[in-house]
N, C-alpha and C positions, 0 to 999 in steps of 0.2 A: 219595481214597476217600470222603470225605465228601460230596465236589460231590455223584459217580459216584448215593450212596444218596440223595439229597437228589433227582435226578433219576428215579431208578427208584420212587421213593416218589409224586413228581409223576406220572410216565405211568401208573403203577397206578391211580391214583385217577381218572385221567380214563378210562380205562378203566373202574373201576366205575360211576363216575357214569355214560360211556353205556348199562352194561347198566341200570341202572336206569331210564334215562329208557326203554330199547326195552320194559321190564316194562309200563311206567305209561299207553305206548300200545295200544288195540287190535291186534291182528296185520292188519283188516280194516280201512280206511281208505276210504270211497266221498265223493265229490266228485257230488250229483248236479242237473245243471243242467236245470233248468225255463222253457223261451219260449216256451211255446205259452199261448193262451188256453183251448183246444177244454176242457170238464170231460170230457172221455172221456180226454184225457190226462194229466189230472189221475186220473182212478180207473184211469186205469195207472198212475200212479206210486204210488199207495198198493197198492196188487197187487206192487208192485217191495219198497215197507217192507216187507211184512207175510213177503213171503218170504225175506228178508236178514235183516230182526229176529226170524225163528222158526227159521231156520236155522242162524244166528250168533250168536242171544244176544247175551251182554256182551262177545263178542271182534267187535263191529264198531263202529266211528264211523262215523256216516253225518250229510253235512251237504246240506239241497237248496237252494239258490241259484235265486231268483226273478230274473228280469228282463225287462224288454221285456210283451208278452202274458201271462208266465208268471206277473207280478205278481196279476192275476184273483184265481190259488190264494189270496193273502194279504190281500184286501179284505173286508173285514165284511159290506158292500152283493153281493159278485159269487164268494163260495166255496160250494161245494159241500161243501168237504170241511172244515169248520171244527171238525167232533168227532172228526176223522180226526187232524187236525192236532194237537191239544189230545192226543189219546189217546199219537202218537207222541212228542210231545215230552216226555211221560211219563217216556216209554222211551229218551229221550237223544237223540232223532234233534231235529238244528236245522235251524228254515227259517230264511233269508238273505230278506231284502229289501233289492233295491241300488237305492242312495240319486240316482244319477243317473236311474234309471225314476220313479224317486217326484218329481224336481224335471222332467224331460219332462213329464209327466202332469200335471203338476200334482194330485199327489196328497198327501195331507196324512195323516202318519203315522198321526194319529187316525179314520183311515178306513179302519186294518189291524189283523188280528187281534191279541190282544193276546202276549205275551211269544216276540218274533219279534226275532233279534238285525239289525242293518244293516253294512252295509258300502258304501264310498262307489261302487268299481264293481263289479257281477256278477262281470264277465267275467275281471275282475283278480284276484278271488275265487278263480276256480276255476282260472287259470294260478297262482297263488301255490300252492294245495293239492296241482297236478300236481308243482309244482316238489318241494313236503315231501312225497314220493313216493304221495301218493294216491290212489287209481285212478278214473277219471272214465268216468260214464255220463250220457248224454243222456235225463231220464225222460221219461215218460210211456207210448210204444208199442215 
């Protein structure tokens, strides 16, 4: 009888801890990846935040993953949208810079916007976020 409560007591509580953790995530999880250089796909994907973050509010995470081209969006010398960036990151949305683009390139962190998180590859970024079930869109058009 004792084991029996000692075990009903254990699953209960993993039970609340996962309702908890489902509270503490957004319902809306966006994964969204950026390779293009074009700034016209860049001011589509800011058209893409501006409708998700006015529509969704604080029930979305949204994270955009630079690589390859798409890195452009995150360089000091080569964005367009650097008050764009600054304004959503505000508002919780993270740009990604993957750290494999930045040693191709020979790019040197200190020639990217400033308070942009990294990860070592884009790409692994954005299958790791599909794998933690969040939904993946190709930005820009």
């Amino acid at each position: 009888m004792k084991n029996s409560l000692f075990v009903f007591a254990f699953l209960l509580s993993l039970g609340l801890g996962s309702a908890a953790n489902a509270q503490a995530q957004p319902p809306h999880r966006i994964v969204m990846q950026l390779v293009s250089g074009d700034t016209l796909a860049h001011k589509g994907l800011f058209v893409q935040l501006r409708n998700l973050t006015e529509g969704w509010g604080d029930s979305v995470a949204i994270e955009v993953v630079c690589h390859g081209p798409g890195m452009n969006l995150l360089m000091t010398a080569k964005s367009t949208q650097a008050a764009n960036i600054a304004k959503f990151q505000q508002q919780g949305v993270r740009f990604v810079a993957c750290e494999n683009t930045l040693k191709e390139r020979k790019i040197d962190k200190s020639e990217l916007l400033p308070q942009l998180d990294f990860v070592k590859m884009g790409i692994a970024e954005i299958v790791i976020k599909q794998e933690q079930g969040w939904s993946y869109i190709k930005a820009g058009f």
